[in-house]
ZAPALO-965645 format. One record per residue (C-alpha): residue number from 0; residue in one letter; x, y, z. Coordinates in steps of 0.1 Angstrom, whole numbers. Example, Ala and Ser with C-alpha at 12.3 -4.5 7.8 and 13.67 -1.06 7.14 Angstrom:
2
 seq type     u     v     w
   0    a   123   -45    78
   1    s   137   -11    71
//
This chain:
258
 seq type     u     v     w
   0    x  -543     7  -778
   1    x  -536    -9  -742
   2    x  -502     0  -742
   3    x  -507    35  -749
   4    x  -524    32  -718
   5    x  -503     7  -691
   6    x  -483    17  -665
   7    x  -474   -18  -657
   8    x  -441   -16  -639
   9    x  -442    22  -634
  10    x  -441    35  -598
  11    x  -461    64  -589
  12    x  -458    88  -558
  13    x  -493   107  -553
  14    x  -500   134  -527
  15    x  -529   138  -508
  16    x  -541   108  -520
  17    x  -558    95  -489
  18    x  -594   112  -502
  19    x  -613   133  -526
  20    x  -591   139  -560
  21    x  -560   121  -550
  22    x  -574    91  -541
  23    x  -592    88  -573
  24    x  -559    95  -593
  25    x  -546    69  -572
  26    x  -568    42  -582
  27    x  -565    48  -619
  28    x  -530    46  -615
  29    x  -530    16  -596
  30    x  -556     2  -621
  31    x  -534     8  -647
  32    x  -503   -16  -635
  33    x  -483     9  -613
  34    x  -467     6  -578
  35    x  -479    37  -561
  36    x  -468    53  -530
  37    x  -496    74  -514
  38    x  -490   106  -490
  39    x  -514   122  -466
  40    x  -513   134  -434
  41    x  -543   114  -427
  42    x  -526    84  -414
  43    x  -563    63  -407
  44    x  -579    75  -441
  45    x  -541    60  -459
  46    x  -548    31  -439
  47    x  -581    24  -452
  48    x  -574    31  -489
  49    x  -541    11  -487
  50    x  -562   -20  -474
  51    x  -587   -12  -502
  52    x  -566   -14  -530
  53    x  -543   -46  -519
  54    x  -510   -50  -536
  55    x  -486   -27  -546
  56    x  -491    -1  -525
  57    x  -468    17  -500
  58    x  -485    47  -476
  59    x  -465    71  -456
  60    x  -479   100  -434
  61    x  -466   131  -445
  62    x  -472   163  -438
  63    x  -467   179  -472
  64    x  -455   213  -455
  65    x  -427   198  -437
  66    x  -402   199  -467
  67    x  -372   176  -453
  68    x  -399   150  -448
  69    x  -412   152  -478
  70    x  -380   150  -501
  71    x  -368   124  -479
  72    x  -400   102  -486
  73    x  -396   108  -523
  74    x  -361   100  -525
  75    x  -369    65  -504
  76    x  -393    55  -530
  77    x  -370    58  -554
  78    x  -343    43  -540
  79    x  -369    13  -533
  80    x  -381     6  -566
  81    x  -349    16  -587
  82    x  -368    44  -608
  83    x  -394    71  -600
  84    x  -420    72  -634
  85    x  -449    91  -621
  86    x  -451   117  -597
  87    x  -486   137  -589
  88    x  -483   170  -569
  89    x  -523   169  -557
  90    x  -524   182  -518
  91    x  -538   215  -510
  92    x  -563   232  -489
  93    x  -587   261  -490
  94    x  -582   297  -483
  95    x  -615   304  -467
  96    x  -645   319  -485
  97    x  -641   340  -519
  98    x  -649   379  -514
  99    x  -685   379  -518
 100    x  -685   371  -478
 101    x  -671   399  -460
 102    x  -646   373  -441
 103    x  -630   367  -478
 104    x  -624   396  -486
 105    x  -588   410  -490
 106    x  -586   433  -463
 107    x  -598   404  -439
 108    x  -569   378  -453
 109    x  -549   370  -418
 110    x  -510   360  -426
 111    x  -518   329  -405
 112    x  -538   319  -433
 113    x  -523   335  -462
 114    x  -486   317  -450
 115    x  -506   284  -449
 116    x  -520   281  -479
 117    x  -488   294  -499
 118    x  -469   265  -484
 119    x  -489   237  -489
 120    x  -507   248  -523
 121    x  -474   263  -541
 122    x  -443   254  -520
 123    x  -446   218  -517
 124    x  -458   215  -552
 125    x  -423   231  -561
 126    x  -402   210  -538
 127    x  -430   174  -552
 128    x  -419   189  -585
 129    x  -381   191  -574
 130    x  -377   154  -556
 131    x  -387   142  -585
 132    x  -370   157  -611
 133    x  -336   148  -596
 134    x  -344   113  -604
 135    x  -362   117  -637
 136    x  -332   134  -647
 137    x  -310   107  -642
 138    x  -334    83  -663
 139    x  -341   104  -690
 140    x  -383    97  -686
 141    x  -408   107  -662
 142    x  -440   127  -657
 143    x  -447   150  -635
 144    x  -482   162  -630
 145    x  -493   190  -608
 146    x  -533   196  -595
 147    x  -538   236  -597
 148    x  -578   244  -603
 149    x  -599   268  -629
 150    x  -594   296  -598
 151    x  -560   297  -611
 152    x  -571   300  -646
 153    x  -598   330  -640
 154    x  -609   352  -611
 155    x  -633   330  -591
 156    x  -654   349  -570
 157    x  -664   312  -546
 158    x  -621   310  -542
 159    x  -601   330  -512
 160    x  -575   355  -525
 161    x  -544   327  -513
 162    x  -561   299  -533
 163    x  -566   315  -564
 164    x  -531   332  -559
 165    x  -513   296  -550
 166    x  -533   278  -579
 167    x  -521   303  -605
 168    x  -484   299  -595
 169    x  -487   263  -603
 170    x  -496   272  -638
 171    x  -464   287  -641
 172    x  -440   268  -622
 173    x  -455   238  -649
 174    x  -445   259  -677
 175    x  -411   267  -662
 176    x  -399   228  -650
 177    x  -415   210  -684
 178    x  -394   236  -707
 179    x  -361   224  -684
 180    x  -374   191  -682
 181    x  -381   186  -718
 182    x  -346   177  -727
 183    x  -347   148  -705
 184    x  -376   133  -719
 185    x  -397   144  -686
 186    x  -433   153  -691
 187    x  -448   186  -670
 188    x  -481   189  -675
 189    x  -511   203  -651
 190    x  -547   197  -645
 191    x  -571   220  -635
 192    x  -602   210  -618
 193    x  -633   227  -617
 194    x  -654   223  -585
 195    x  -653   186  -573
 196    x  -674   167  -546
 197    x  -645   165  -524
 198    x  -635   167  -487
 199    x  -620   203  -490
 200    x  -628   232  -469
 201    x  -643   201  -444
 202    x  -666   188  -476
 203    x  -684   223  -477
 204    x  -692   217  -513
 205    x  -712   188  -504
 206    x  -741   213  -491
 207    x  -769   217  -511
 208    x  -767   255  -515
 209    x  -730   254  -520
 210    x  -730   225  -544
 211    x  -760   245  -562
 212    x  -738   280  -562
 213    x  -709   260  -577
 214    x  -735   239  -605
 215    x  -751   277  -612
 216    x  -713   285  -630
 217    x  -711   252  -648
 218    x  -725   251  -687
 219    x  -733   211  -676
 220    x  -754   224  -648
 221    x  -741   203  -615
 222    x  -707   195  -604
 223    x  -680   165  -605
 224    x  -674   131  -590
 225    x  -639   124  -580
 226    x  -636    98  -605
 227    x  -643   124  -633
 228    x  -605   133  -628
 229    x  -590    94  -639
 230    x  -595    98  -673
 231    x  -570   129  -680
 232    x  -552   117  -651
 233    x  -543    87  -669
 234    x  -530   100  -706
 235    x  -505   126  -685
 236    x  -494    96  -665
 237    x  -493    72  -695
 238    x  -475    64  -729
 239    x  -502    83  -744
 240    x  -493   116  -738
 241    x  -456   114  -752
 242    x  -460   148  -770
 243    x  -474   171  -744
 244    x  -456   188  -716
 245    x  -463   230  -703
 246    x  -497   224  -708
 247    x  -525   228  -677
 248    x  -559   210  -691
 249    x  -593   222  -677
 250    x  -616   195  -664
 251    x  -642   221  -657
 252    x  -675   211  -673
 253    x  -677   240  -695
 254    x  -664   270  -674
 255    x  -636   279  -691
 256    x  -654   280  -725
 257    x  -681   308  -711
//
């Protein structure tokens, strides 16, 4: 059963893995064996994680927008280690308030925002997702997990129009890169969080009557730790999930099941 499980040897690239859902993937796959590179745009949050977790671990600041950087980091960790195993698309950022507040609602959407959120939520999941297949497709292995959320599974009334717009395209472009992917042995599969107590939108979940709004729409009544994500995190990253690729799992507490 443990080596269904290792990814001793494997090296990992995570993004936005300085705090909140990232980080936590990043320690289960760092408990699990790999090497793994972590990318945030946080460069004292990196620093303290990095010093946290000790050996193989390599940081680099990256804004996630800024596409030349970010293939160019991917490529180097690659090139370092000799193979690319694991890759984890995870950054985002909120689009405001959903449109039960009259500053979410769609005729109050600015571009400035709008443009924002499309290019950290969907574009640099595409170009995460297409740094690392060039090198999974010349090893014939890889996964390649993307973070999307439950807003892109369902209308979400607590999600701004771009979120829930940027987390349903992720869905999709999953679908699309694991059916090209598949012949090379390279694993596309997506997770989809329900609400999380993380640092998003400035940690406005972590106020009691947002956290309690978000609880009200959950069948197990509150909402999740971080660490809640390692377990699924780990079978997509690991030996175990060697027959499952276009598939986005909920890790919702119920809410897609109402």
């Amino acid at each position: 059963m443990n080596q269904l499980f290792t990814l001793e040897g494997k090296t990992a690239i995570v993004t936005g893995a300085a705090s909140g859902l990232g980080l936590a993937v990043s320690e289960c796959l760092h408990a699990a064996g790999a090497h793994v590179a972590l990318l945030d745009i946080d460069a004292d949050a990196l620093s303290k994680v990095a010093g946290s977790l000790g050996e193989r671990v390599k940081t680099a600041v990256v804004d996630v927008s800024d596409r030349s950087l970010l293939r160019a980091t991917i490529d180097s960790v690659a090139e370092t280690h000799g193979s690319l195993d694991i890759v984890v698309a995870n950054a985002g950022v909120t689009a405001g308030p959903g449109y039960l507040t009259d500053a979410g609602q769609i005729n109050a959407v600015e571009d400035e925002r709008w443009d924002r959120v499309v290019e950290v939520n969907l574009s640099s999941v595409f170009v995460t997702m297409q740094a690392a297949a060039k090198h999974m497709k010349q090893q014939r292995s890889g996964r390649i997990i993307a973070v999307s959320s439950v807003a892109g599974l369902r209308s979400e009334v607590m999600c701004g129009y771009a979120y829930a717009a940027t987390k349903a395209a992720v869905i999709n472009l999953v679908r699309q890169t694991a059916m090209e992917l598949a012949q090379y042995n390279v694993m596309v599969n997506g997770i989809a969080p329900g609400p999380f107590r993380t640092n998003i939108a400035g940690g406005r979940i972590r106020q009691p009557e947002v956290e309690a709004q978000f609880a009200s729409m959950v069948p197990l009544g509150r909402i999740a730790e971080p660490d809640e994500i390692k377990g699924l995190a780990l079978l997509l990253a690991s030996p175990a999930s060697s027959f499952m690729t276009g598939s986005t799992i909920a890790v919702d507490g119920g809410i897609m099941a109402k």
